[in-house]
GUMIVEX-863267 format. One record per residue (C-alpha): x, y, z; residue number from 1; residue in one letter. Coordinates in steps of 0.02 Angstrom, whole numbers, padded with zeros to 5 digits. Layout:
// residues N
<site <X; Y; Z>; NUM; A>;
...
END
This chain:
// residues 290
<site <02231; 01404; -00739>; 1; X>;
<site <02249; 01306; -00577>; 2; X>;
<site <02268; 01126; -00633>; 3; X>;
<site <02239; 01083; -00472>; 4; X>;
<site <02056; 01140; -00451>; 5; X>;
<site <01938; 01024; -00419>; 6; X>;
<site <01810; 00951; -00569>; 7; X>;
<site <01640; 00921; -00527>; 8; X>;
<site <01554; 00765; -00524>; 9; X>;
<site <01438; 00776; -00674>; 10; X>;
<site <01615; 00837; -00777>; 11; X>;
<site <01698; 00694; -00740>; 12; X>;
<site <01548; 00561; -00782>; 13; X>;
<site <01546; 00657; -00950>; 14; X>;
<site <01738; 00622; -00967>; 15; X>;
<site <01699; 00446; -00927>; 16; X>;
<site <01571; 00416; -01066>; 17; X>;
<site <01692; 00453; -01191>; 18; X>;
<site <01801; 00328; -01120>; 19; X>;
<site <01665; 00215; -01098>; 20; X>;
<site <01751; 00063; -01242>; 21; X>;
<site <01919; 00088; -01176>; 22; X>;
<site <01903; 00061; -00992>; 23; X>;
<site <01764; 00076; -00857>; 24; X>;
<site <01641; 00201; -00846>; 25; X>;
<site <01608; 00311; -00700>; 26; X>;
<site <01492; 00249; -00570>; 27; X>;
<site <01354; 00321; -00523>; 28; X>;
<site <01216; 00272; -00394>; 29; X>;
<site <01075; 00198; -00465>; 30; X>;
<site <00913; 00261; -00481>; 31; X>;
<site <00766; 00205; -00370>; 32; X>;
<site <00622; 00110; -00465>; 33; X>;
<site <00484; 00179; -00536>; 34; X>;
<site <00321; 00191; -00442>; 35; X>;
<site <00183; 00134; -00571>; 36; X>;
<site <00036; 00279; -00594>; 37; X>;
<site <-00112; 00213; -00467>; 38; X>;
<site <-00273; 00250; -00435>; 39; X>;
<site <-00281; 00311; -00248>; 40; X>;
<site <-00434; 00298; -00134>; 41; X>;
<site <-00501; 00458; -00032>; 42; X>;
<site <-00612; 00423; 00126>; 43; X>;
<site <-00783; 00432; 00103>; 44; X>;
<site <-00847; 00584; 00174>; 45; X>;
<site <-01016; 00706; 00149>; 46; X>;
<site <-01165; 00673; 00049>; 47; X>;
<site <-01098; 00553; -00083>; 48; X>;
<site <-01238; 00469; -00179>; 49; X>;
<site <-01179; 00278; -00125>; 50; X>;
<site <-01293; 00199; -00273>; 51; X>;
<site <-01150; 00244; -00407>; 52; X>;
<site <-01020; 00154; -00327>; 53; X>;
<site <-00982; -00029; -00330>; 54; X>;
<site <-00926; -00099; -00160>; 55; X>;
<site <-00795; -00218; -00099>; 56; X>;
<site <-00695; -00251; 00042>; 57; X>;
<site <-00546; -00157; 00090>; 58; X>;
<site <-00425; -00318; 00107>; 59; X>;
<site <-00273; -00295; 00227>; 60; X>;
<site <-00130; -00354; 00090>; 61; X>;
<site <-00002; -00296; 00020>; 62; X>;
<site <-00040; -00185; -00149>; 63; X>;
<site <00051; -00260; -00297>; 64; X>;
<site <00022; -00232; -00488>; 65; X>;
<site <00064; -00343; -00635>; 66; X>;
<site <00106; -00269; -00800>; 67; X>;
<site <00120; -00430; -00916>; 68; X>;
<site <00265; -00483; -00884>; 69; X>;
<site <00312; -00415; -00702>; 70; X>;
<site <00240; -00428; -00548>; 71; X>;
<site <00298; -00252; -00423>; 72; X>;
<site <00241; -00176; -00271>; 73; X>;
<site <00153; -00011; -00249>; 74; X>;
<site <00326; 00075; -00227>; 75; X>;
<site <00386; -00011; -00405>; 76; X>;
<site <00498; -00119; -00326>; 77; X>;
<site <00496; -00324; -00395>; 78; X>;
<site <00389; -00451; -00291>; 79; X>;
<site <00518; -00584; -00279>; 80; X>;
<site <00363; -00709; -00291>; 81; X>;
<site <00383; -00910; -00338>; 82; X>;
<site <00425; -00940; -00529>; 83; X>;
<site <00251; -01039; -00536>; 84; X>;
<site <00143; -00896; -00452>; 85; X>;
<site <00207; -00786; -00592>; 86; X>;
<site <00195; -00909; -00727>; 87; X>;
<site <00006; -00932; -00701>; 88; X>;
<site <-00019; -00734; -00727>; 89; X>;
<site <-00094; -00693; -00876>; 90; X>;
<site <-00027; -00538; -01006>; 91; X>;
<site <-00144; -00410; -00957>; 92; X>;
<site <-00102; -00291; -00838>; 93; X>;
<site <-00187; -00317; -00672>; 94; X>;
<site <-00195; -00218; -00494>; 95; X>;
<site <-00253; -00286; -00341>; 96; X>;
<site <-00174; -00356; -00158>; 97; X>;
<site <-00077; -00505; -00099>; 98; X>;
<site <-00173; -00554; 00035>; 99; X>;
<site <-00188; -00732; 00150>; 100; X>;
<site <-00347; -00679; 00241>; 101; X>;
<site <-00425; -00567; 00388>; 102; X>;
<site <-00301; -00531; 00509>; 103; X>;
<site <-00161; -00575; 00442>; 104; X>;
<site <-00043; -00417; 00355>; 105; X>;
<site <00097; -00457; 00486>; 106; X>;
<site <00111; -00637; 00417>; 107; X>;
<site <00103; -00581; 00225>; 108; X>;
<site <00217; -00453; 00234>; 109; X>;
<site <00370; -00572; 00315>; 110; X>;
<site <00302; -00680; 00163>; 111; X>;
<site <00314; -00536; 00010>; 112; X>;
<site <00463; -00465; 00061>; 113; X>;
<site <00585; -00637; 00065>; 114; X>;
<site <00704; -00599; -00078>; 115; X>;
<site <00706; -00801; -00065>; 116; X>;
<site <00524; -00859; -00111>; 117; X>;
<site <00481; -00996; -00001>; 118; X>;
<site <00331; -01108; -00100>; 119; X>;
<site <00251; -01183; 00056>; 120; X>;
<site <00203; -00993; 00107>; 121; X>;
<site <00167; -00930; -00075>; 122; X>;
<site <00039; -01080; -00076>; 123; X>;
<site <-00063; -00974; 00061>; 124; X>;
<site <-00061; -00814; -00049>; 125; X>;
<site <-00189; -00746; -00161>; 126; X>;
<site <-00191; -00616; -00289>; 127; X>;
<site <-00337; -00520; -00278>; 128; X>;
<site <-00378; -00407; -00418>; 129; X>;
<site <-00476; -00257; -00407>; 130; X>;
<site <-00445; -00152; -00553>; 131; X>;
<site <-00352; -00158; -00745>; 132; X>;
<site <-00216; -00045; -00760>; 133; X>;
<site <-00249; 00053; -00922>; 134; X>;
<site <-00411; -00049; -00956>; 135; X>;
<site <-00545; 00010; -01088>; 136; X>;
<site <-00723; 00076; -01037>; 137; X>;
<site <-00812; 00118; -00863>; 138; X>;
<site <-00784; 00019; -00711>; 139; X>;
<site <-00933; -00087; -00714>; 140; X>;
<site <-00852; -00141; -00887>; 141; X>;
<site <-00683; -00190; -00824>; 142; X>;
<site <-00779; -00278; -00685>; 143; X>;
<site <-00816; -00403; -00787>; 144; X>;
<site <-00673; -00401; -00911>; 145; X>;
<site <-00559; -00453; -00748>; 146; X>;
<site <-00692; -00592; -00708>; 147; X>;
<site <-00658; -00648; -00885>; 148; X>;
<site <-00471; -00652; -00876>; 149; X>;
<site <-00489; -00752; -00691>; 150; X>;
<site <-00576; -00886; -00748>; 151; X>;
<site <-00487; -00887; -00913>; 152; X>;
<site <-00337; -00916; -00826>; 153; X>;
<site <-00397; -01026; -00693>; 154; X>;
<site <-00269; -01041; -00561>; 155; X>;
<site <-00313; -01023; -00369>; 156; X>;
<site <-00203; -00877; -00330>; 157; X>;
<site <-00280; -00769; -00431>; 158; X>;
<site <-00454; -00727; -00396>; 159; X>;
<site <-00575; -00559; -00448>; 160; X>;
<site <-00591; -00445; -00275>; 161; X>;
<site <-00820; -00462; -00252>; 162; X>;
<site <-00882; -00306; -00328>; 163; X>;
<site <-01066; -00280; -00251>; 164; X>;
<site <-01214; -00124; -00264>; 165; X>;
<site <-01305; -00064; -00100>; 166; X>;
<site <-01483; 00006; -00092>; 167; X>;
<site <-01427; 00154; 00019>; 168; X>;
<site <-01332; 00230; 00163>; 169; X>;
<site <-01404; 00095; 00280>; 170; X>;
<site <-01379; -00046; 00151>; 171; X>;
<site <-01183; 00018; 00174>; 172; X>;
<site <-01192; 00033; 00352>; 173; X>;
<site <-01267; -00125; 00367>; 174; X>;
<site <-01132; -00198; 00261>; 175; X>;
<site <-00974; -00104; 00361>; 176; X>;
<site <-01050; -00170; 00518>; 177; X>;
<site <-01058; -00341; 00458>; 178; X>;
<site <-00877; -00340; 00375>; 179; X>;
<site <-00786; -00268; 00533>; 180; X>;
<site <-00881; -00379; 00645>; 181; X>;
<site <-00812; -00530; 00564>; 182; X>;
<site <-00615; -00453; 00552>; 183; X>;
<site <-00618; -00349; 00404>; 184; X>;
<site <-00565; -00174; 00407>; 185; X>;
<site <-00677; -00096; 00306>; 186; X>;
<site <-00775; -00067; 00124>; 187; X>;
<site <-00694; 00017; -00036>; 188; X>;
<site <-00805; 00096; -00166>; 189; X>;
<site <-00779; 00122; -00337>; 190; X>;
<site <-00879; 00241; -00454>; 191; X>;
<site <-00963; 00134; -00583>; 192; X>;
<site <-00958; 00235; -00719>; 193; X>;
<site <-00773; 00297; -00699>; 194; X>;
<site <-00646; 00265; -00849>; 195; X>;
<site <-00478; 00214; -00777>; 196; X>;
<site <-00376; 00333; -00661>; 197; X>;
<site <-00227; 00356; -00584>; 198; X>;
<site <-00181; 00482; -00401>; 199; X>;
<site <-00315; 00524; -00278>; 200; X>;
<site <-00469; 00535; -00348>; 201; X>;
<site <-00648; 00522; -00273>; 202; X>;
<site <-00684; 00393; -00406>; 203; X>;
<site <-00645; 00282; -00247>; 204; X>;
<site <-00659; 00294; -00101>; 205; X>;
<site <-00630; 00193; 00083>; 206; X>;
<site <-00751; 00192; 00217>; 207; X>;
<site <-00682; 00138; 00396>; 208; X>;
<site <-00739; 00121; 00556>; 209; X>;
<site <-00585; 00223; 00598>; 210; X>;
<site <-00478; 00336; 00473>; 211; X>;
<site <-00292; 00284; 00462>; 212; X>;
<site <-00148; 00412; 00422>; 213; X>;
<site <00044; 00392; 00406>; 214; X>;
<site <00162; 00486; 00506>; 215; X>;
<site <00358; 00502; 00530>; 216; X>;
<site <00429; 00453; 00692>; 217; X>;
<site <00564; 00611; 00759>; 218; X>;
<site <00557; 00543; 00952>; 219; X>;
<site <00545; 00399; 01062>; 220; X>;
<site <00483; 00465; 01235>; 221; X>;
<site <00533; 00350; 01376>; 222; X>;
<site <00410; 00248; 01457>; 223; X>;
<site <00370; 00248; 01652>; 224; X>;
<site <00303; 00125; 01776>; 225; X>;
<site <00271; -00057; 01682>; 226; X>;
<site <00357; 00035; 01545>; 227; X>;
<site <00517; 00095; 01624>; 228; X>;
<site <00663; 00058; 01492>; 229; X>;
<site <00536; 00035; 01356>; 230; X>;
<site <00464; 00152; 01241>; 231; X>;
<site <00318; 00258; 01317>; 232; X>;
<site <00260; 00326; 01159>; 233; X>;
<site <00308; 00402; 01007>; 234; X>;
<site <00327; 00566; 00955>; 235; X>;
<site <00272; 00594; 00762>; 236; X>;
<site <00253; 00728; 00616>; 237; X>;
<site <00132; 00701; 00462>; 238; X>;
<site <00159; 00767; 00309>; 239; X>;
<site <00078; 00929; 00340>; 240; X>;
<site <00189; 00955; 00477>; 241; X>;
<site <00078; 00895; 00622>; 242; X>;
<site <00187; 00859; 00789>; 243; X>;
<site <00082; 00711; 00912>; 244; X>;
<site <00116; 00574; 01010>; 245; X>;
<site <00063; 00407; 00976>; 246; X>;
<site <00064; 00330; 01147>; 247; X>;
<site <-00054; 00141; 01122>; 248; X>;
<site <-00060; 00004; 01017>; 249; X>;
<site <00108; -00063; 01031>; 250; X>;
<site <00141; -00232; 01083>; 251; X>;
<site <00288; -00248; 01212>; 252; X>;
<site <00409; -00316; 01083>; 253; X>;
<site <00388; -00154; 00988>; 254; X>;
<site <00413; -00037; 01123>; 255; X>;
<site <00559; -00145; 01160>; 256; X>;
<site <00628; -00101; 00986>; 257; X>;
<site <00540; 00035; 00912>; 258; X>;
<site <00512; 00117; 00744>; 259; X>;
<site <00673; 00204; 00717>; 260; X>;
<site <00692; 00400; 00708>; 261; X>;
<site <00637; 00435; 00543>; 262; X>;
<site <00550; 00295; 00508>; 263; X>;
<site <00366; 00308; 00416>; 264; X>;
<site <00218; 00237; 00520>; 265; X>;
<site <00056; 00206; 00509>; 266; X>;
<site <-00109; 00233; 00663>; 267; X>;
<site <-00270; 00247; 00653>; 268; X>;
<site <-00399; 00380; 00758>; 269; X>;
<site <-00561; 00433; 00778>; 270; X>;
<site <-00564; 00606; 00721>; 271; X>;
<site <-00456; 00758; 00686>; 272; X>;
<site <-00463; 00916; 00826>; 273; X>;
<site <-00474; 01096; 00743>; 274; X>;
<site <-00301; 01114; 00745>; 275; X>;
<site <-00266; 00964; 00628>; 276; X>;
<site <-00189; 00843; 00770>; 277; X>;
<site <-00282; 00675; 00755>; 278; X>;
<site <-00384; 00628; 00911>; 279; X>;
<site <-00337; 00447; 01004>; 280; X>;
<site <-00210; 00396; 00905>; 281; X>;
<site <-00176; 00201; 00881>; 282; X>;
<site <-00006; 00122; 00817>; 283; X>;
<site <-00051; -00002; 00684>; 284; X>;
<site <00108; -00037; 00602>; 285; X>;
<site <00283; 00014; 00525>; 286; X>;
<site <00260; 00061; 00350>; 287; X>;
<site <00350; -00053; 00230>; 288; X>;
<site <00440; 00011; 00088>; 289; X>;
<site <00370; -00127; -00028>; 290; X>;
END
């Protein structure tokens, strides 16, 4: 036998675990946390009888869930959030968004993503709950058990997301119109007879004035006139292997340091062509890995 032959990874970690009380242990990379099971929103398409649903707004925050005794983003990872916002959570689960207001994402997210809480921003912050992970009975029941737990706990960060009912398809309209006009981005509905569910599920669904994607950046193309020695635009592929160019919606400090190649994106358009590619394109933002 060739003594000389290489072992393989996983045969030497084994080795190691039988050493494990006499000296150290091999090390391996750690894992990546856990995403928590969510219920995700499709967009509100077709003729979908609107009168089921309970309707809220569609609040530009930060998604973040609280499981008793944690509070994590969307992507599992820990909101490092003040010792004092956390202490006044109660021990049910709850799911909702960090959010400071209309308009203001860019703000929150330098906020949530300080590994080093700062108090005098957390004091801007709410936690705005719209569903309870795991929580008994239909919607419209869970509605109310949330209301329960808000004012039972009674602390102004943490505050039940308005749940309403519309008439009709106007009534909604009406409603988007008046929402957007004021700063909002849009209404979420929720089926109000729909136990508690997790993926992408037509139990809710988002209603825009524009539909919003995500995309991976595999170009910068150079820009030309006012935009010489910027970036122009950038040159994207969705998950279903789309290829586009986003070419507005970036301030000049972004196309001064763009999204790196390989980076995950997020625009907005207006519609999608028969060939898939989404029609005028916006750049809204980098997507955070919260």
């Amino acid at each position: 036998m060739n003594s000389s032959r290489p072992r393989s990874r996983a045969w030497l970690c084994a080795a190691a675990l039988l050493l494990a009380l006499a000296g150290p242990s091999c090390v391996l990379a750690k894992a990546g946390p856990e995403a928590p099971p969510l219920l995700l929103a499709e967009v509100l398409r077709g003729d979908v009888d609107v009168t089921r649903y309970w309707v809220s707004e569609k609040l530009d925050g930060v998604r973040a869930v609280w499981d008793g005794h944690a509070l994590r983003f969307r992507s599992g990872r820990p909101v490092h959030a003040p010792a004092w916002f956390v202490a006044g959570l109660p021990p049910e689960p709850l799911d909702g968004e960090l959010w400071i207001g209309r308009g203001h994402f860019d703000q929150l997210s330098g906020i949530v993503r300080r590994k080093q809480a700062r108090d005098e921003d957390w004091r801007r912050v709410k936690y705005m709950i719209f569903e309870q992970p795991g929580g008994a009975g239909i919607f419209s029941e869970r509605i109310e058990h949330i209301r329960r737990i808000v004012a039972r706990v009674d602390v102004p960060w943490l505050q039940a997301v308005e749940q309403f009912r519309v008439a009709d398809r106007p009534a909604l309209q009406a409603k988007l119109d008046e929402v957007v006009g004021s700063g909002g981005e849009g209404l979420m509905l929720h089926r109000a007879d729909a136990p508690y569910l997790t993926g992408r599920n037509e139990a809710l669904l988002k209603l825009k004035p524009l539909f919003d994607a995500e995309a991976t950046v595999i170009a910068h193309l150079p820009g030309q006139g006012r935009l010489t020695g910027m970036m122009g635009a950038l040159q994207v592929e969705t998950a279903e292997g789309v290829r586009f160019e986003i070419g507005t919606g970036f301030s000049d400090a972004v196309r001064r340091a763009p999204p790196p190649v390989g980076t995950l994106v997020s625009f907005q358009y207006r519609a999608l062509t028969k060939d898939g590619v989404p029609r005028f394109a916006s750049y809204l933002r980098r997507r955070e890995a919260f």
